[in-house]
OpenMM code with the backbone's topology and positions (N, CA, C; nanometers):
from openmm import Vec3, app, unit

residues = "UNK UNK UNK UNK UNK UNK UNK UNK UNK UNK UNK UNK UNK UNK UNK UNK UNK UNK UNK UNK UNK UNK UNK UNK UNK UNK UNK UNK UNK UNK UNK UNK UNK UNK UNK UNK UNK UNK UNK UNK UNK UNK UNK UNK UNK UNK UNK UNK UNK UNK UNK UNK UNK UNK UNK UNK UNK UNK UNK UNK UNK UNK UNK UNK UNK UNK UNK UNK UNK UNK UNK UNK UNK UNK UNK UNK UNK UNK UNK UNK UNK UNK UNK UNK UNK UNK UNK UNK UNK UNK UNK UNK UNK UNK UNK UNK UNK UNK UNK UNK UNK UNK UNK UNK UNK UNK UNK UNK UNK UNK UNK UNK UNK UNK UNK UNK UNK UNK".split()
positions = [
    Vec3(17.0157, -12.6859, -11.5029),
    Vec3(17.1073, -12.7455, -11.5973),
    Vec3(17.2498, -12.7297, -11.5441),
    Vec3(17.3324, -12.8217, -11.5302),
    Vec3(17.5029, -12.8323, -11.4879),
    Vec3(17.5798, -12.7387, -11.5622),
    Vec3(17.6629, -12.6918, -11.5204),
    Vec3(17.7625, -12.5917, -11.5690),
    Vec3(17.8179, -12.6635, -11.6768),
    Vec3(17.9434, -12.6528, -11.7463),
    Vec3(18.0481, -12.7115, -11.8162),
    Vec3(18.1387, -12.6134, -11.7971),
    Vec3(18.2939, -12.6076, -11.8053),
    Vec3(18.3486, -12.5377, -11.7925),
    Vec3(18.3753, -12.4510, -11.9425),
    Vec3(18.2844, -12.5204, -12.0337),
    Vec3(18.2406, -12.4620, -12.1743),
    Vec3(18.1839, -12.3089, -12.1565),
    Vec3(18.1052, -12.2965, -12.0944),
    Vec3(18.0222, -12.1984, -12.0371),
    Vec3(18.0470, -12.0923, -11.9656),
    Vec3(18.2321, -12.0869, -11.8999),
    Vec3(18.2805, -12.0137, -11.8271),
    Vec3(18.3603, -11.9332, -11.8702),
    Vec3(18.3841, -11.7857, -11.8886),
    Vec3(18.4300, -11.7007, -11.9273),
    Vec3(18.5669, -11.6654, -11.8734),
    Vec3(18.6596, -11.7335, -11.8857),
    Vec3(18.8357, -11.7305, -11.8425),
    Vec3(18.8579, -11.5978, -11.8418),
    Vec3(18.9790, -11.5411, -11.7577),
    Vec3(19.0090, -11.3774, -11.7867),
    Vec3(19.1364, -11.4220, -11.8764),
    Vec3(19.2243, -11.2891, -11.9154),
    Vec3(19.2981, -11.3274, -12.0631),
    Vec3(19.4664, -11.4053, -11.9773),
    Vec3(19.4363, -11.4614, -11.8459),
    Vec3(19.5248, -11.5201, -11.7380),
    Vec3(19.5067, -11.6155, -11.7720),
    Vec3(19.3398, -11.7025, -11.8177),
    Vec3(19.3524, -11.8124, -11.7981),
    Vec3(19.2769, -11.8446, -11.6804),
    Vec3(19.2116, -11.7561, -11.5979),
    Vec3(19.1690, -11.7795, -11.4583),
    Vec3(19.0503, -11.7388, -11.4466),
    Vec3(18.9904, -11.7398, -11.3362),
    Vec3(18.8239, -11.7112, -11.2916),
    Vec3(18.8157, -11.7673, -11.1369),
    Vec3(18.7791, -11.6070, -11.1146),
    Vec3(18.7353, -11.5969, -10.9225),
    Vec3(18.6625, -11.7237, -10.8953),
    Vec3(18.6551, -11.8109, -10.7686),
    Vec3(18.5868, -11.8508, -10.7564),
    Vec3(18.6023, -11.8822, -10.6067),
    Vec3(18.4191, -11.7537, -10.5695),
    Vec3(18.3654, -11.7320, -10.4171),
    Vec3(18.2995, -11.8840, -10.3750),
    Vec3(18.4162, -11.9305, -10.2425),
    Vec3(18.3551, -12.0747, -10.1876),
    Vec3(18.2375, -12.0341, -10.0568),
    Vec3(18.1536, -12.0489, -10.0694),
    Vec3(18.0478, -12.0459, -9.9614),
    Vec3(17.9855, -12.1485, -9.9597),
    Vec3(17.9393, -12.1360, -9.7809),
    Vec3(17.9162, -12.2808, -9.7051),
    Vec3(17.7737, -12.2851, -9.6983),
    Vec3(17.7318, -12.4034, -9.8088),
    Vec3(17.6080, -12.4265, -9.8692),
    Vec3(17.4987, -12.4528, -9.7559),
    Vec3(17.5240, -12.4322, -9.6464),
    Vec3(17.3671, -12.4514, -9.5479),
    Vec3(17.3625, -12.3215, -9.4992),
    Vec3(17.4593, -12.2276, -9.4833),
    Vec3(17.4229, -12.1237, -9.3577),
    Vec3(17.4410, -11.9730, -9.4989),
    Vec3(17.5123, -12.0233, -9.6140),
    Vec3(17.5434, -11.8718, -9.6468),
    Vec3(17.6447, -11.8050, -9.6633),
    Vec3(17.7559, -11.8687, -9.5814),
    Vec3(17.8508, -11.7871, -9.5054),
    Vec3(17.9630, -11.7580, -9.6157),
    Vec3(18.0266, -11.7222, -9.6390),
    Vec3(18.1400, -11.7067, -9.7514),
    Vec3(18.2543, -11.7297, -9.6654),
    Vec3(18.3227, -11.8232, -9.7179),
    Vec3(18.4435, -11.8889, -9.7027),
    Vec3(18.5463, -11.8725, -9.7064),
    Vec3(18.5889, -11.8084, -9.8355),
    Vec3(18.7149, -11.7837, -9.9401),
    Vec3(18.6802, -11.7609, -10.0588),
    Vec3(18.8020, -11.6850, -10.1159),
    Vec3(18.7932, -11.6489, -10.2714),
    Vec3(18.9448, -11.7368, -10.3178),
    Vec3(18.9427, -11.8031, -10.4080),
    Vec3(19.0385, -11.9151, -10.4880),
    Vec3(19.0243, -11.8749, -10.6171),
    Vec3(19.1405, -11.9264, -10.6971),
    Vec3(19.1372, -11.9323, -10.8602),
    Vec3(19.1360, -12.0111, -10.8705),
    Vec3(19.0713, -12.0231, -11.0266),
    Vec3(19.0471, -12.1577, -11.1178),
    Vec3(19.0576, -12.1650, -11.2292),
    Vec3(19.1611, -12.2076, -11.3372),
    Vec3(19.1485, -12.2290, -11.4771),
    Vec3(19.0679, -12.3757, -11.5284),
    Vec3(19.0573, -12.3520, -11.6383),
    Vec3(18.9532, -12.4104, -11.6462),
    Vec3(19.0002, -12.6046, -11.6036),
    Vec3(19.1055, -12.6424, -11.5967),
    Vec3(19.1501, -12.8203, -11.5419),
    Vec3(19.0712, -12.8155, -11.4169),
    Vec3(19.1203, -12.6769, -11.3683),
    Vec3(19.1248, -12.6811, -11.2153),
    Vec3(18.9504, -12.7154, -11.1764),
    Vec3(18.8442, -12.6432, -11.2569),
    Vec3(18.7212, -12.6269, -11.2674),
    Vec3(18.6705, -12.8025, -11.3108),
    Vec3(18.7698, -12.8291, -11.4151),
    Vec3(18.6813, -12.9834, -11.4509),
    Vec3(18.7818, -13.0775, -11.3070),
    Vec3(18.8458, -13.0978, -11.3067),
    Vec3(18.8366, -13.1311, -11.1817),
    Vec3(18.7664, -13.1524, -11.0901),
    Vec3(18.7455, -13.0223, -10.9970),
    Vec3(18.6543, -12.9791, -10.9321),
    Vec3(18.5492, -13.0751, -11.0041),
    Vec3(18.4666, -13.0651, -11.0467),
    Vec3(18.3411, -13.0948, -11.1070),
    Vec3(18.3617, -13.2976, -11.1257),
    Vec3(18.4276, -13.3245, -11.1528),
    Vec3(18.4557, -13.4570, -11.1481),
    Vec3(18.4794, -13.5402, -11.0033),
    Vec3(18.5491, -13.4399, -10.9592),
    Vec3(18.6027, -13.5198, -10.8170),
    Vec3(18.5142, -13.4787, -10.7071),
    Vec3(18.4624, -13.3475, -10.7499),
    Vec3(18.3322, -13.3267, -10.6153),
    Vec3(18.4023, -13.2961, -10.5141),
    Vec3(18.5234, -13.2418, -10.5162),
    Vec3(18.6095, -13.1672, -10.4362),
    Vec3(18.6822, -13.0361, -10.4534),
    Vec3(18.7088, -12.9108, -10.4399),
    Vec3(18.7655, -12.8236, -10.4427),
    Vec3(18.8768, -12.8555, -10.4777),
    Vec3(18.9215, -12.8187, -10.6190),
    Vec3(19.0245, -12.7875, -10.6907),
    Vec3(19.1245, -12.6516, -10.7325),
    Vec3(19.2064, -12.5579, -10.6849),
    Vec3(19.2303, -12.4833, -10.6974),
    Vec3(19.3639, -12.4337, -10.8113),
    Vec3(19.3691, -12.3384, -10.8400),
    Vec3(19.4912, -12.2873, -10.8931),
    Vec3(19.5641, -12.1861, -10.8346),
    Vec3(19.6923, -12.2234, -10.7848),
    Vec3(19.7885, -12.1446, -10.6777),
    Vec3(19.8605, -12.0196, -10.7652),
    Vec3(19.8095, -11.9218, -10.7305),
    Vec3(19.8711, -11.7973, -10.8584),
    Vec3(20.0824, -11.7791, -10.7729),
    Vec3(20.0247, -11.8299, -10.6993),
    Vec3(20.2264, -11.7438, -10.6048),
    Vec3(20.2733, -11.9292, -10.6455),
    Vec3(20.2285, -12.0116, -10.5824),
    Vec3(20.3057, -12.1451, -10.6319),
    Vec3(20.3595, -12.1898, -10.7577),
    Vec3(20.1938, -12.1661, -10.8388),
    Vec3(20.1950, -12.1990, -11.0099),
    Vec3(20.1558, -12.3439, -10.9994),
    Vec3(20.0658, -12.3817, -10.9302),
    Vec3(20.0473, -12.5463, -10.8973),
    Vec3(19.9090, -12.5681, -10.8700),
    Vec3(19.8278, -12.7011, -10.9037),
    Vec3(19.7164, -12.7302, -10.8623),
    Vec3(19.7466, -12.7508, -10.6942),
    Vec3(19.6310, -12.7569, -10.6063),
    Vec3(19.5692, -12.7922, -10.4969),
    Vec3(19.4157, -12.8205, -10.4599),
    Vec3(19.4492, -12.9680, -10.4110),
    Vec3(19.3082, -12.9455, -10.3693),
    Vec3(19.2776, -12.9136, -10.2029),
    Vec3(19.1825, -12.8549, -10.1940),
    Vec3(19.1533, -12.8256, -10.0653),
    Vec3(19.1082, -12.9182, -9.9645),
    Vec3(19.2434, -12.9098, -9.8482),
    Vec3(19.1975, -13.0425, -9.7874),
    Vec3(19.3380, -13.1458, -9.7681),
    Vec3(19.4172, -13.1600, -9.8993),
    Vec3(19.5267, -13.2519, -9.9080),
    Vec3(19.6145, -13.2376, -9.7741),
    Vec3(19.6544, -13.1067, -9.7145),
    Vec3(19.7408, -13.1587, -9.6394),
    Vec3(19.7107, -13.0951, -9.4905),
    Vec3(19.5846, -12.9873, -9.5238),
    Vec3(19.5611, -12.9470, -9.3696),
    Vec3(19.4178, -13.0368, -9.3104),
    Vec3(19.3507, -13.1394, -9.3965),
    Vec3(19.2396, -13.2525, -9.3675),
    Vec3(19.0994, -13.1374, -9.3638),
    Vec3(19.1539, -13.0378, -9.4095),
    Vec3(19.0025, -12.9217, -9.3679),
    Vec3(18.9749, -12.9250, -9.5663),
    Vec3(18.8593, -13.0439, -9.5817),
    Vec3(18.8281, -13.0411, -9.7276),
    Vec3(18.6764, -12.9696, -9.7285),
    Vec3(18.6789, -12.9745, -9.8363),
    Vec3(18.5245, -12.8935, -9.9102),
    Vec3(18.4887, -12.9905, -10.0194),
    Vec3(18.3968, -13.0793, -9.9085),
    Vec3(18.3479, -13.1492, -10.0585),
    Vec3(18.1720, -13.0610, -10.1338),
    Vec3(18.1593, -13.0452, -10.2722),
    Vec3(18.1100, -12.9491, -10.3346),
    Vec3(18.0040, -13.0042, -10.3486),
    Vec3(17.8661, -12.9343, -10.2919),
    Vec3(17.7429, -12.9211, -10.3396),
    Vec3(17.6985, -12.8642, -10.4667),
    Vec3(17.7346, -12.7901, -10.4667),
    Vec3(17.6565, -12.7310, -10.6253),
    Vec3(17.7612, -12.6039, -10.6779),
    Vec3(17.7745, -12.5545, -10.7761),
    Vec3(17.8525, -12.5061, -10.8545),
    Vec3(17.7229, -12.4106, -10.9170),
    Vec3(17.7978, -12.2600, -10.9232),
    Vec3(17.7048, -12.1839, -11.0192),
    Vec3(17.7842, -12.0701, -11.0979),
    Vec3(17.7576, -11.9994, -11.2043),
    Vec3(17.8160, -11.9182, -11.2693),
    Vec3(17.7383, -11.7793, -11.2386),
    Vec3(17.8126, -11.6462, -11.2509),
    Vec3(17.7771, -11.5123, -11.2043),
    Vec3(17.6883, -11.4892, -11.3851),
    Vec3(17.5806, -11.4152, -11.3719),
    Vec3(17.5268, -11.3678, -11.5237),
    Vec3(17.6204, -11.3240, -11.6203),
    Vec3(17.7681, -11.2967, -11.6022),
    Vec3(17.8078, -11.2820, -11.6743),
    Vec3(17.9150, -11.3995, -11.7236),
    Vec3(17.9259, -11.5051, -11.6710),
    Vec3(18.0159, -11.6373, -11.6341),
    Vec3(18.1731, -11.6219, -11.6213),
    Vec3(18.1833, -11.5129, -11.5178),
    Vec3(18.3206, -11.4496, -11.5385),
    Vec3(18.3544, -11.4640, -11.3733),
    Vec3(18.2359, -11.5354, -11.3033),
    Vec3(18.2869, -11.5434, -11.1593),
    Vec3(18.2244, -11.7086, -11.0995),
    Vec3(18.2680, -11.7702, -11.0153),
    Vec3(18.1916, -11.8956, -11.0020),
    Vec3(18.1806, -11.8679, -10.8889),
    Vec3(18.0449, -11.9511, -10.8281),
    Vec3(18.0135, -11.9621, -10.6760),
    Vec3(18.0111, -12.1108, -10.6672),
    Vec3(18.0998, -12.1457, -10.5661),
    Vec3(18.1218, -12.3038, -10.5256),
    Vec3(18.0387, -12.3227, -10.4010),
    Vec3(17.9133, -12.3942, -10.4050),
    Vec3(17.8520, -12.3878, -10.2373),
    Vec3(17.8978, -12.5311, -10.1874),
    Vec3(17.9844, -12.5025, -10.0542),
    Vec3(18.0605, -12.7032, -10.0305),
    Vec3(17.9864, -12.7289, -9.8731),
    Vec3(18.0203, -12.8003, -9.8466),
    Vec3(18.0481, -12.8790, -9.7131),
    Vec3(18.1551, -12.8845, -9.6345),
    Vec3(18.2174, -12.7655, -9.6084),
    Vec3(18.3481, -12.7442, -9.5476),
    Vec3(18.3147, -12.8170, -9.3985),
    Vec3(18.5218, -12.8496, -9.3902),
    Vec3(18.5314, -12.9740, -9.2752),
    Vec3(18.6338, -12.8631, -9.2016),
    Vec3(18.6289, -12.8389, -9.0703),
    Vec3(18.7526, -12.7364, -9.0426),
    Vec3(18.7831, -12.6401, -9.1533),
    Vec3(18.8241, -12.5606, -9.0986),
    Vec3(18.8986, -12.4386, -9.1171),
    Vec3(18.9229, -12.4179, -9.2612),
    Vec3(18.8060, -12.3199, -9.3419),
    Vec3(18.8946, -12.2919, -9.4786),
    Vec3(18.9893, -12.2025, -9.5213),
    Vec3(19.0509, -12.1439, -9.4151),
    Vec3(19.1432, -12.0252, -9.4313),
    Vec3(19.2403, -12.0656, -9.3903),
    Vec3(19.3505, -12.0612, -9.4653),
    Vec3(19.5019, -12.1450, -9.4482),
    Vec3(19.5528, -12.0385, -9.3005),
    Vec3(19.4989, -11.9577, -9.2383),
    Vec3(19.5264, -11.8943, -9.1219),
    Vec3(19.5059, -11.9870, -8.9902),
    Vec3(19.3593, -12.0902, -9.0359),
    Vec3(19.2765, -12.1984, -8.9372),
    Vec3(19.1861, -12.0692, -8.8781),
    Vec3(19.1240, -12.0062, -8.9325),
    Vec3(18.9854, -11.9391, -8.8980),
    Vec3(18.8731, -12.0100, -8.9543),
    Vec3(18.7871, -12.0631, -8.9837),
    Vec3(18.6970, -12.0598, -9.0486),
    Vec3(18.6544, -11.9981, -9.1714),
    Vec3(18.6684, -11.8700, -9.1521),
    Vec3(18.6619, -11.8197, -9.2925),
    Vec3(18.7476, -11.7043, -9.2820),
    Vec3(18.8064, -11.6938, -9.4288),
    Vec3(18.8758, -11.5885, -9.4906),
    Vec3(18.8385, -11.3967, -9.4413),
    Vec3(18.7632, -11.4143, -9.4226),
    Vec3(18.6900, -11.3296, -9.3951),
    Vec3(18.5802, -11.2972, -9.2365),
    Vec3(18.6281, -11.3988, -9.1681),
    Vec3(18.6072, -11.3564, -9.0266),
    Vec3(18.6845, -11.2951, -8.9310),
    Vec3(18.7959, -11.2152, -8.9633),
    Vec3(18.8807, -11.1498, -8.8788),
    Vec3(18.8725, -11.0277, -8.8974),
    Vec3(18.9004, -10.9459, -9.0230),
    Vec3(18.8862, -10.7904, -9.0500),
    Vec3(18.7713, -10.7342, -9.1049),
    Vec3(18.7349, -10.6139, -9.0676),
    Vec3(18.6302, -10.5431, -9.0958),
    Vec3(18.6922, -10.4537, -9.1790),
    Vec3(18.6949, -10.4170, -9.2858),
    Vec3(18.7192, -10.3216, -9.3726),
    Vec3(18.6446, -10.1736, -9.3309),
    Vec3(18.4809, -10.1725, -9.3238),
    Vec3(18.4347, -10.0737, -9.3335),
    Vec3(18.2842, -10.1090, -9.2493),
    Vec3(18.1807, -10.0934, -9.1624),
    Vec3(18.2661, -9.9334, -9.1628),
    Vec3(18.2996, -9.9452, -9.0051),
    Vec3(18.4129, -9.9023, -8.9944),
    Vec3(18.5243, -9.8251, -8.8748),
    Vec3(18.4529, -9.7341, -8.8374),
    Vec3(18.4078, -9.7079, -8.6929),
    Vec3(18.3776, -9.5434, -8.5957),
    Vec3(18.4853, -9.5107, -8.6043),
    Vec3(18.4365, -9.4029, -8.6309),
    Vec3(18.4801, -9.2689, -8.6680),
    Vec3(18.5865, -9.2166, -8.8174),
    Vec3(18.5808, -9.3233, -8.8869),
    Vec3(18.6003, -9.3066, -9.0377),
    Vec3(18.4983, -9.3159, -9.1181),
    Vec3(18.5106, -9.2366, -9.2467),
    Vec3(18.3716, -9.2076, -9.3237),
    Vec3(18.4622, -9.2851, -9.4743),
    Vec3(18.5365, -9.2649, -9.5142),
    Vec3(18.6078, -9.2915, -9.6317),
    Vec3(18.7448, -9.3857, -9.5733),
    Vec3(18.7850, -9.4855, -9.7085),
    Vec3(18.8881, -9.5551, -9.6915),
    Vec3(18.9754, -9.4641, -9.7397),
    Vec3(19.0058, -9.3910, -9.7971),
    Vec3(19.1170, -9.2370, -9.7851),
    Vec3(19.1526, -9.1976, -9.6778),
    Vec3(19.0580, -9.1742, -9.5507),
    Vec3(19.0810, -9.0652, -9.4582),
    Vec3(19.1795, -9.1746, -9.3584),
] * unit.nanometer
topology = app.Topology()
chain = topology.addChain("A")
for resn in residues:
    res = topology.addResidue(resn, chain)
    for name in ("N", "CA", "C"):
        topology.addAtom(name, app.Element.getBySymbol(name[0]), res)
């Protein structure tokens, strides 16, 4: 059954995480915000719609660096407080031009650290 953005649990911002992963391999992409325009949008246009928390502005992904995500399927976390967007990314979804948000740093775990304290 299709989402609605009826169904999605806003935080008291107005907003809701939403993890983009690349619907054939798995891979996680990026993490974006979304109030709920930004979400029907999205869902209408079949394109990644975002909400810019430092701008204060819609974007869609794609407009001006041509690296779009057009959206396969849309899902809500059990508690509907997080969305998973699975797309068809074209180039680079990390405004860095990596591929993903998350292909450069390793957080954990580091040789020879046991704790992110130490």
């Amino acid at each position: 059954m299709p989402i609605t953005s009826n169904q999605v649990r806003f935080g008291k911002d107005g907003l809701i995480p939403a993890i983009v992963q690349q619907h054939d391999t798995g891979e996680v992409l990026m993490l974006a915000w979304m109030d709920r325009t930004a979400l029907e949008r999205t869902i209408a246009e079949g394109r990644t719609v975002f909400w810019s928390r430092s701008r204060q502005e819609y974007w869609r992904k794609g407009d001006t660096s041509g690296h779009t995500q057009a959206v396969k399927s849309l899902s809500i976390d059990c508690d509907g407080d997080a969305i998973l967007v699975r797309v068809e990314q074209v180039g680079a979804a990390c405004h860095t031009g990596t591929h993903s948000c998350f292909d450069t740093r390793e957080l954990w775990p580091t040789p020879g650290e046991g704790s992110i304290d130490e």
